[in-house]
Residue frames relative to the residue before (quaternion, step in Angstrom):
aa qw qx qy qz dx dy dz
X 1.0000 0.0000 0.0000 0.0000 0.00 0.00 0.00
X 0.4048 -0.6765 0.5959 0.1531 3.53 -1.03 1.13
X 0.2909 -0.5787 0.7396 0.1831 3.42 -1.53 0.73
X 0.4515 -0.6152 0.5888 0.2663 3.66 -1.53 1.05
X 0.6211 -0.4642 0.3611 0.5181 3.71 -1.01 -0.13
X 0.6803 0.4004 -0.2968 0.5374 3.68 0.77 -0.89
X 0.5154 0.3416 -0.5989 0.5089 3.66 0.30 0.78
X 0.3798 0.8252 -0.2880 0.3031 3.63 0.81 -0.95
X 0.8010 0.3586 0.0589 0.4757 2.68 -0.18 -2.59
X 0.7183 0.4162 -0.3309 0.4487 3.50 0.47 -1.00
X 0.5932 0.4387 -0.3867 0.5533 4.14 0.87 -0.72
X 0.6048 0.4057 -0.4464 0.5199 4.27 0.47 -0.12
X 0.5762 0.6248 -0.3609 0.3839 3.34 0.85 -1.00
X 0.6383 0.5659 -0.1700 0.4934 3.34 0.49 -2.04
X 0.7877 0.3301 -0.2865 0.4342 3.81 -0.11 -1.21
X 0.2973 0.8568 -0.2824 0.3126 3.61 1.00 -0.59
X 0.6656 0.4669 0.1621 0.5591 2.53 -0.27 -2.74
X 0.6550 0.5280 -0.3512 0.4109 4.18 0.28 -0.90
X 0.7361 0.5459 -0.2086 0.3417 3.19 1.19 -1.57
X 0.5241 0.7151 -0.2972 0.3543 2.64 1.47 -1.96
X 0.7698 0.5552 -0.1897 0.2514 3.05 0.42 -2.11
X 0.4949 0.8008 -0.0749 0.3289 2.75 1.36 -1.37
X 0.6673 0.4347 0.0099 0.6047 3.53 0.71 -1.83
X 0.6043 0.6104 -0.3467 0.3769 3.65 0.71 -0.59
X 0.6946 0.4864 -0.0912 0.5222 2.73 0.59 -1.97
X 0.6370 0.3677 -0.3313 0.5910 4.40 0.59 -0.53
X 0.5947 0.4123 -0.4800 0.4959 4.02 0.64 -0.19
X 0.7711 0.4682 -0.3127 0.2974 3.33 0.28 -1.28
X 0.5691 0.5539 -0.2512 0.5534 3.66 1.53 -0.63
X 0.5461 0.5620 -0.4025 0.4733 3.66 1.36 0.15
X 0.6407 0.5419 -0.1473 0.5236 3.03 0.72 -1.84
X 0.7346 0.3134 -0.2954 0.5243 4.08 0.17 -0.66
X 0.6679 0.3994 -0.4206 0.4664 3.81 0.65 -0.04
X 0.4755 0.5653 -0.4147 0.5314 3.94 1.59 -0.60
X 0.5708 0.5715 -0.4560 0.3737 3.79 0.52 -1.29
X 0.7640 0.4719 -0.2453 0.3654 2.74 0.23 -2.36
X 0.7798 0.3783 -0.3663 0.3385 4.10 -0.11 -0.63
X 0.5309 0.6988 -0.2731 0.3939 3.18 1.69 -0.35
X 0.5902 0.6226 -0.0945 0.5050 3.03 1.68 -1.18
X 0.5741 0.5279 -0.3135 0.5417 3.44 0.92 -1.22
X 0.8165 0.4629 -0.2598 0.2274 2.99 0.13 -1.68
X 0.7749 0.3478 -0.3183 0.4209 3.45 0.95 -0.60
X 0.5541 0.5761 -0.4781 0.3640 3.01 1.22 0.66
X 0.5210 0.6176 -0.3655 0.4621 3.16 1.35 -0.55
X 0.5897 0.4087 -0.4120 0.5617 4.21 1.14 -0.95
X 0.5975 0.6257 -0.4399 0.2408 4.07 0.29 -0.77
X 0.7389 0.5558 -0.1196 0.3616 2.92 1.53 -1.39
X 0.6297 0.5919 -0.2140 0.4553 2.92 1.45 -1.10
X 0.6888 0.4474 -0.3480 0.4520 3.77 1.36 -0.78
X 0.3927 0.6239 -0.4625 0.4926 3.24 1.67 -0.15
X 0.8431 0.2638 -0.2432 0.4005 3.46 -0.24 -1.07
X 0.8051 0.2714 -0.4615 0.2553 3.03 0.64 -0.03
X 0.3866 0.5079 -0.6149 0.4630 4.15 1.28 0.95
X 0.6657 0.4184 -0.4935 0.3719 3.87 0.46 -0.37
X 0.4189 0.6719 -0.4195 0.4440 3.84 1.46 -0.19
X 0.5788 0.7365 -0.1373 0.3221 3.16 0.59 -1.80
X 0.7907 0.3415 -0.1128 0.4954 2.79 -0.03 -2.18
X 0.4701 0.6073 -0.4361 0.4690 4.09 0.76 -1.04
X 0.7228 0.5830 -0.2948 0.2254 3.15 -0.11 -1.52
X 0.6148 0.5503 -0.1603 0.5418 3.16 1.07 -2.33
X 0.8222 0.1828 -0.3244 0.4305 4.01 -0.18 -0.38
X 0.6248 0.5054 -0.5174 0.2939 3.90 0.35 0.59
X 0.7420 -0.5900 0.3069 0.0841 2.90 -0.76 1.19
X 0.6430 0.5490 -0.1443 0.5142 3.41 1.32 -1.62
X 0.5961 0.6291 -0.2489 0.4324 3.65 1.41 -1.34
X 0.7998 0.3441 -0.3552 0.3403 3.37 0.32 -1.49
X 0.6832 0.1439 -0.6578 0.2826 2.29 -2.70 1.39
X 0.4283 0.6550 -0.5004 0.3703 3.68 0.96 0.72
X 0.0886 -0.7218 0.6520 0.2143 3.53 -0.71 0.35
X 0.1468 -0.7000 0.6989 -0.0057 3.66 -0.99 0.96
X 0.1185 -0.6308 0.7661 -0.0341 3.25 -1.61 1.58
X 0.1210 0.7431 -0.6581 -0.0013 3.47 -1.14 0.58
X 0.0100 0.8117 -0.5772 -0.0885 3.45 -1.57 0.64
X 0.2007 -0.7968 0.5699 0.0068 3.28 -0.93 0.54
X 0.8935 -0.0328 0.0514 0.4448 3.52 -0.67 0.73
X 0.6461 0.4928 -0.1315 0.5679 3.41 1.56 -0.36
X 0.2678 -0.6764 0.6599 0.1880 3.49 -1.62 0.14
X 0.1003 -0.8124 0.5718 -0.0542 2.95 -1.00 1.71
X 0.0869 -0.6876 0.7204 0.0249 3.70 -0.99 0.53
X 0.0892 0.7220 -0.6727 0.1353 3.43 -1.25 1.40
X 0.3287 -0.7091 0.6237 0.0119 3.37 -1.37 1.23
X 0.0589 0.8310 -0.5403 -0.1185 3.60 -0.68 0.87
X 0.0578 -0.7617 0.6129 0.2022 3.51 -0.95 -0.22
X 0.7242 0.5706 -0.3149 0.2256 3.39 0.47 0.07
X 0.7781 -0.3782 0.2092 0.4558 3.77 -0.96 1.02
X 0.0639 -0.7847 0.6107 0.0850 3.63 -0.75 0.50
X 0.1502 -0.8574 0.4845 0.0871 3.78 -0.14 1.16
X 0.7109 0.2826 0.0514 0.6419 3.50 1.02 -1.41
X 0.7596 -0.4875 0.2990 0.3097 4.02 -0.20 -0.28
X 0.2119 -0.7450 0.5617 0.2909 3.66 -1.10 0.30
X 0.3020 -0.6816 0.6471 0.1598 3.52 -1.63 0.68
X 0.1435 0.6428 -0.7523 0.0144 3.34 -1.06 1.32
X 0.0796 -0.7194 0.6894 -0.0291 2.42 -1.88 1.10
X 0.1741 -0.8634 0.4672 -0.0766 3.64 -0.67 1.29
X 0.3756 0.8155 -0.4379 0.0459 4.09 -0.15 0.71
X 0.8413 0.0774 -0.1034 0.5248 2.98 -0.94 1.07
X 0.5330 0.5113 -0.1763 0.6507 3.39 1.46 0.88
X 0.3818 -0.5896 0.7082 0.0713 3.62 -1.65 1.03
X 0.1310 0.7434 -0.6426 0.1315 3.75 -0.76 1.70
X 0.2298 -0.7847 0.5753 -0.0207 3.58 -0.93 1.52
X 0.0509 0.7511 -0.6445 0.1339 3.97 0.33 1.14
X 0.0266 0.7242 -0.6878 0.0426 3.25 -1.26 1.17
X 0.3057 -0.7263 0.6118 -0.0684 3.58 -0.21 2.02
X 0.2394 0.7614 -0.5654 0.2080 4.20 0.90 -0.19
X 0.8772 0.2735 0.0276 0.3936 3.06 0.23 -1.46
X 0.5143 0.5089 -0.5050 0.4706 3.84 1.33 0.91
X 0.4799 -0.6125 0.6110 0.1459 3.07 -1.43 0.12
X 0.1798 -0.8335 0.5199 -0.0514 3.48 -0.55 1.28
X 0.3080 -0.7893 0.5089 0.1520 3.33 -1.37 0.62
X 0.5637 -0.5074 0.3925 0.5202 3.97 -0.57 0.13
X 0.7519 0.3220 -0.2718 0.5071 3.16 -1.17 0.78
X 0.6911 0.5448 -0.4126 0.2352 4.00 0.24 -0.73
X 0.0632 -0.8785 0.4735 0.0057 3.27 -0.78 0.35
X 0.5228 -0.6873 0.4915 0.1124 3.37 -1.45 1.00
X 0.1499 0.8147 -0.5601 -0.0055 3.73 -0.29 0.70
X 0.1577 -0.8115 0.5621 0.0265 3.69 -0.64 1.47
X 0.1884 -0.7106 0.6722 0.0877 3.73 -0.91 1.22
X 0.2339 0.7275 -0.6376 0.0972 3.92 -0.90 0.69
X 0.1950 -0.7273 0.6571 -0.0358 2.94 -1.47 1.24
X 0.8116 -0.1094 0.0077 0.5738 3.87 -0.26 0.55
X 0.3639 0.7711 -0.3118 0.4192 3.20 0.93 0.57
X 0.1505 -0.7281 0.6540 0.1395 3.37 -1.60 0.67
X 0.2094 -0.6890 0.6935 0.0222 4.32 -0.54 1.51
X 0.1446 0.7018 -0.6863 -0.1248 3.66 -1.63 1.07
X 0.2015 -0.9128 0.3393 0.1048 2.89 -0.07 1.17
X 0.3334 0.8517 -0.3878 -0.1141 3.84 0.00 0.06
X 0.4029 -0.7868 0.4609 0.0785 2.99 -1.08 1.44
X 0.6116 -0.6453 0.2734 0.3672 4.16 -1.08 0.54
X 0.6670 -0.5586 0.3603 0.3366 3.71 -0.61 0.93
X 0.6557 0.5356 -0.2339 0.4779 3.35 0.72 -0.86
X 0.6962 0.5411 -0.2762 0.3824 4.22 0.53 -0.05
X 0.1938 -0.7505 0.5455 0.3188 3.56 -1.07 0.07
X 0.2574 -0.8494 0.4574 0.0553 3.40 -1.14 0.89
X 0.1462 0.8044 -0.5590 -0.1383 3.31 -0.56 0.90
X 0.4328 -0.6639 0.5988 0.1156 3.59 -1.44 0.93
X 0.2983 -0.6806 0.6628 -0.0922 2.76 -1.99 1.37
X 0.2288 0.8601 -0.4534 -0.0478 3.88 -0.43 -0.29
X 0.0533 0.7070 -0.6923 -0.1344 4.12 -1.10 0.37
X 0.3244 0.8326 -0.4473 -0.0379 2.89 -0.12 0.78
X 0.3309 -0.7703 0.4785 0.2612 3.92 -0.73 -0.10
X 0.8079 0.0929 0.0181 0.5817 3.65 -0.83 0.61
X 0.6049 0.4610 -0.4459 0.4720 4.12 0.55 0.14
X 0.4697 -0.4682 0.7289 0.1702 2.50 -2.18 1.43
X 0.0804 0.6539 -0.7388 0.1420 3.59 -1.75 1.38
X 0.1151 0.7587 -0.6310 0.1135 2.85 -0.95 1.66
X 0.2660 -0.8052 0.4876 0.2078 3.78 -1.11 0.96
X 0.1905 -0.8224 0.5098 0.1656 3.81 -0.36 0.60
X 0.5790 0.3840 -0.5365 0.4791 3.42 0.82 0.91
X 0.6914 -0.2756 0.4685 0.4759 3.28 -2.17 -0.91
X 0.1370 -0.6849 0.7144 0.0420 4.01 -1.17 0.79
X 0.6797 0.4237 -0.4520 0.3927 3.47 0.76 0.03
X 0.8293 0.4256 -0.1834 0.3122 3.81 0.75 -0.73
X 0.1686 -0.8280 0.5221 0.1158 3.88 -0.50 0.99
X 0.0359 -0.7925 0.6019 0.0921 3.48 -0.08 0.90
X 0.3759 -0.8640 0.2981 0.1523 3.02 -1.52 1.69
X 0.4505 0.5999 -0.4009 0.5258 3.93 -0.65 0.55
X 0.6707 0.2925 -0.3705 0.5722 4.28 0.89 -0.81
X 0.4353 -0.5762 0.5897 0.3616 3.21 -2.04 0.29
X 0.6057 -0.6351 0.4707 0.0903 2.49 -2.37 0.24
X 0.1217 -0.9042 0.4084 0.0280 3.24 -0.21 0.99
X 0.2844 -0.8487 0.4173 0.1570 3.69 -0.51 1.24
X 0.0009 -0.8558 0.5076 0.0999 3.51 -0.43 1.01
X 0.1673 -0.7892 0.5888 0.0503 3.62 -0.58 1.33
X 0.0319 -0.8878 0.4578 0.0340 4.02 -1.31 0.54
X 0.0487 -0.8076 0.5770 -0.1123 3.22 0.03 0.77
X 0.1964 0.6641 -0.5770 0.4330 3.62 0.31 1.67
X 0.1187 -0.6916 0.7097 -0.0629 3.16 -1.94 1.47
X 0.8818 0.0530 -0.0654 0.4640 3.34 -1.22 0.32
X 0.5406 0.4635 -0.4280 0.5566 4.07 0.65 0.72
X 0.4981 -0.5680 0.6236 0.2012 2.24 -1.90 -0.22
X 0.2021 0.8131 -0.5396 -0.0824 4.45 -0.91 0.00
X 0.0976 -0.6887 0.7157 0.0627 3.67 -0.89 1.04
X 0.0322 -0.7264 0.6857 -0.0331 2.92 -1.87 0.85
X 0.3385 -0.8208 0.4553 -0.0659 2.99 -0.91 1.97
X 0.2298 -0.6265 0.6935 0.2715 3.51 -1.04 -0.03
X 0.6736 -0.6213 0.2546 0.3088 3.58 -1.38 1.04
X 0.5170 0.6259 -0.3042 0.4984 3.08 0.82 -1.13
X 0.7461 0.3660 -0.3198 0.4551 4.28 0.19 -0.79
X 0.6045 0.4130 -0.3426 0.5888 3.65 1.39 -0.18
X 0.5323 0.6347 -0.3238 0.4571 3.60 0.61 -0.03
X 0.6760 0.4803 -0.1669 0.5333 3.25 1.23 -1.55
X 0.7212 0.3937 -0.2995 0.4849 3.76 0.56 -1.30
X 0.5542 0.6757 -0.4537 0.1743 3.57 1.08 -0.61
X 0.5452 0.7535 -0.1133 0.3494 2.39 1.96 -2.46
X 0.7929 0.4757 -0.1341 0.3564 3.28 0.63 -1.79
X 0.6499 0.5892 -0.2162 0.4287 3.36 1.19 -0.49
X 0.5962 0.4658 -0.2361 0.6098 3.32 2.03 -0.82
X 0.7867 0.2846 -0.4052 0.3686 3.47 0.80 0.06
């Protein structure tokens, strides 16, 4: 038994319209699983700024802390400029995140010191020409590079302690004067 054309057309039609339907329904089950991880995910960054202002705030009322300066990122690129007197030490802390601290322009005391936590993370750190520096590190899988002299203490400057504890990143620390130079060189 032959099929006419308009049985035909209407069975191409019919399967068609299956496919069509088909394909929809596998897009639309994309798009609601994209939502869904979307969704998570910014909930997962909401939280984290949550915990870390309820850090924060903790931080600001203990007693044991003050004259610390504390930098922290999360999920985020930060760039901070300081100028102010450093008596007791700075906290930087960097995850899963790109942090740019430029200490050039503070003033340090003997003995103070700079401790940088980083997890997946990139730390530039640069610290004031005028200081002596001695370096610590534990780190795992991190690119560490110093842009000054490590061999010479010149007497009369303080001393500044740098401790790290950094994975999977990467942190250089400069002295001003070597940013100054690449700045210089780049402008000409």
């Amino acid at each position: 038994m032959k099929k006419s054309k308009k049985q035909m057309k209407a069975e191409m039609k019919e399967k068609m319209s299956n496919k069509i339907k088909t394909k929809v329904t596998r897009k639309m089950k994309k798009v609601k699983l994209l939502f869904i991880v979307l969704a998570t995910l910014a909930a997962v960054v909401a939280a984290v700024k949550a915990i870390n202002m309820l850090i924060e705030k903790k931080r600001a009322k203990d007693p044991a802390r003050s004259g610390l300066k504390d930098v922290l990122a999360f999920f985020a690129t930060k760039t901070i400029s300081m100028t102010d007197k450093i008596t007791s030490g700075v906290m930087l802390g960097a995850y899963f995140s790109s942090l740019n601290v430029d200490l050039s322009k503070c003033e340090f005391e003997d003995g103070t010191f700079i401790a940088i936590k980083s997890g997946f993370a990139s730390v530039l750190l640069t610290i004031p020409e005028n200081v002596n520096v001695k370096f610590d590190s534990l780190d795992t899988l991190c690119y560490i590079k110093e842009e000054y002299d490590t061999e010479s203490f010149i007497e009369g400057q303080p001393t500044i302690y740098i401790a790290l504890k950094g994975s999977f990143g990467k942190v250089i620390i400069s002295k001003a004067a070597v940013v100054e130079e690449a700045t210089e060189a780049a402008e000409a």
